[in-house]
N, C-alpha and C positions, 0 to 999 in steps of 0.2 A: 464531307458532312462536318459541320463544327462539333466541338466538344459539348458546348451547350445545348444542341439539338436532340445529343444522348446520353444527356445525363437530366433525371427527375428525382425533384425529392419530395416526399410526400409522408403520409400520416397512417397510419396502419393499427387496426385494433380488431378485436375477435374473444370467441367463448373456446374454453377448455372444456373438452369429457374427458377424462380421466380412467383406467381400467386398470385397476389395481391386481399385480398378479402376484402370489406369493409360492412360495416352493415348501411349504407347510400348512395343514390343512384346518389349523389351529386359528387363524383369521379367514374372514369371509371377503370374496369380492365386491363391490358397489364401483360406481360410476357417482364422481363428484362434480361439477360445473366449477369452474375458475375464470378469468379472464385476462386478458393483454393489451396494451396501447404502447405505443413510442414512435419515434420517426425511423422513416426508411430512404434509402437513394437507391434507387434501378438507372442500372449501365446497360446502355442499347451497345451490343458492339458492331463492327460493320458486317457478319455475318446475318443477311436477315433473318429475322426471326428469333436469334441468339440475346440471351442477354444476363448479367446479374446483379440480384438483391441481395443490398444489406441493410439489418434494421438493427435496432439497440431496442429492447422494448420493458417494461415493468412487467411482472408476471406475478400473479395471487391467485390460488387455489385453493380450495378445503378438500381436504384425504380425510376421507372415515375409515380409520383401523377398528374393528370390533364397533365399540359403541361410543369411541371418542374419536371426536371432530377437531381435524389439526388442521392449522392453517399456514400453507405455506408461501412462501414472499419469495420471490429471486428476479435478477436482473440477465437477459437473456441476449446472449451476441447472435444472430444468424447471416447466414450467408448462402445462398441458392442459386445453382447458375438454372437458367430455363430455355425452353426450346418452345415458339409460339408460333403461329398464321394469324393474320389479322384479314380480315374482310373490308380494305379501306383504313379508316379512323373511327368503324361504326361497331364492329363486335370481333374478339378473338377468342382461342382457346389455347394455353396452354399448360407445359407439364413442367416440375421442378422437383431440386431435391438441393438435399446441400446439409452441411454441421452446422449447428447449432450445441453452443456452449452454455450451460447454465452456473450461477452464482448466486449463492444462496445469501441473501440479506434480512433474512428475520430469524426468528429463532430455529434452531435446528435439533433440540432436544428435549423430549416431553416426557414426562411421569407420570404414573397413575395407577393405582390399584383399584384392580375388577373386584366382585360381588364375592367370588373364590377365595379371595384371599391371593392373586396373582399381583407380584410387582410388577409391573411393565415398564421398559424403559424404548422409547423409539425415538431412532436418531436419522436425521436427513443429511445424504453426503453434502458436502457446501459446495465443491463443482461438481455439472456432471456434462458427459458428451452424449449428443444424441442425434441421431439422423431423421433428417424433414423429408416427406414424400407428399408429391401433392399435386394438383391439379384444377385449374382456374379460368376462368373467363373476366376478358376486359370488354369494359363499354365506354366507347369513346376512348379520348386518350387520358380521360384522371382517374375513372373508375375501375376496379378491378373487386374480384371478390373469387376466393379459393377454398379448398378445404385438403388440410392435410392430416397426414399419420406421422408422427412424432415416435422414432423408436431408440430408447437409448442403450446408450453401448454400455453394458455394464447394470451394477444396481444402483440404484437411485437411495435405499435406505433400507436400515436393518431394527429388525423388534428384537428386541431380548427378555425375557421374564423369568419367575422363579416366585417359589412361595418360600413365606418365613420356613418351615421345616425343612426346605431344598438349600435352602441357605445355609443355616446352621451345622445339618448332619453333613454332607458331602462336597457341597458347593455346585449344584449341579443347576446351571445354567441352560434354559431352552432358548435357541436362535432359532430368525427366519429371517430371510433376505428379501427384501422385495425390489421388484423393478417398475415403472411406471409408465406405460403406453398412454396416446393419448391421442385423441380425434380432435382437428383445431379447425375451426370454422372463422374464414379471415374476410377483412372487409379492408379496402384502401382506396383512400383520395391523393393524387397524384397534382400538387399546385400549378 
């Protein structure tokens, strides 16, 4: 089989849900929409059915912490080996997984004081690692469309606050760490 035969590069874009989870019970959960596009190559290998993606993509999200809306920008390397059936050239179904590396290109640290009198300071880590679970069907051979589960190793970003009086008398500082799960809903044209 030539090399060209198994290698496609194509175009891949999709919506982010986001499920903000925190280990403090001081922020509230919400689910924020975001989304993704950039280029992808899938490598058929000579095992049938076998194969893997790589994409580079743009990634832009809104996280609601409390009552402010932060928006966050990064640039996302993935990598997926997959296991598929195809029925001909007319419909398949298969399953993936794989790292995915994120890199944080917009801002990463925001400010704000709530109604209380709380300072907030929330910072987003600038890389982060996190593992793709997912499962997809193609149509024909340029179409494909999946949805996966996004789980990252580690935290994704930490809150920190305190009131003028916490400052001054002891220095007494509140953390919480959060990490950010997320449902990705994918769409791809294969040239």
């Amino acid at each position: 089989m030539p090399l060209l035969a198994q290698v496609s590069f194509g175009v891949k874009g999709g919506i982010d849900v986001v499920d903000m989870q925190y280990n403090d019970e001081v922020l509230k959960s919400s689910n924020r929409a975001g989304f993704f596009a950039g280029p992808i190559l899938r490598i058929e290998t000579p095992v049938v059915g076998l194969g893997i993606d790589v994409g580079t993509f743009y990634h832009q999200r809104t996280l609601k912490v409390e009552e402010k809306s932060i928006e966050q920008k990064s640039l996302l390397l993935s990598s997926h080996a997959r296991l598929g059936v195809d029925i001909g050239n007319i419909v398949g179904v298969y399953l993936c997984a794989g790292p995915q590396f994120s890199f944080n290109v917009g801002g990463s640290t925001f400010y704000w004081e709530d109604l209380e009198g709380y300072r907030k300071h929330f910072t987003l880590q600038e890389t982060t690692l996190s593992a793709d679970l997912g499962v997809g069907v193609t149509l024909g051979s340029n179409l494909e469309g999946a949805i996966y589960y996004n789980i990252p190793v580690g935290k994704t970003a930490d809150l920190t606050w305190d009131t003028v009086v916490d400052h001054l008398q002891d220095d007494i500082m509140h953390r919480a760490k959060s990490r950010t799960d997320s449902w990705r809903i994918t769409f791809t044209y294969f040239f």
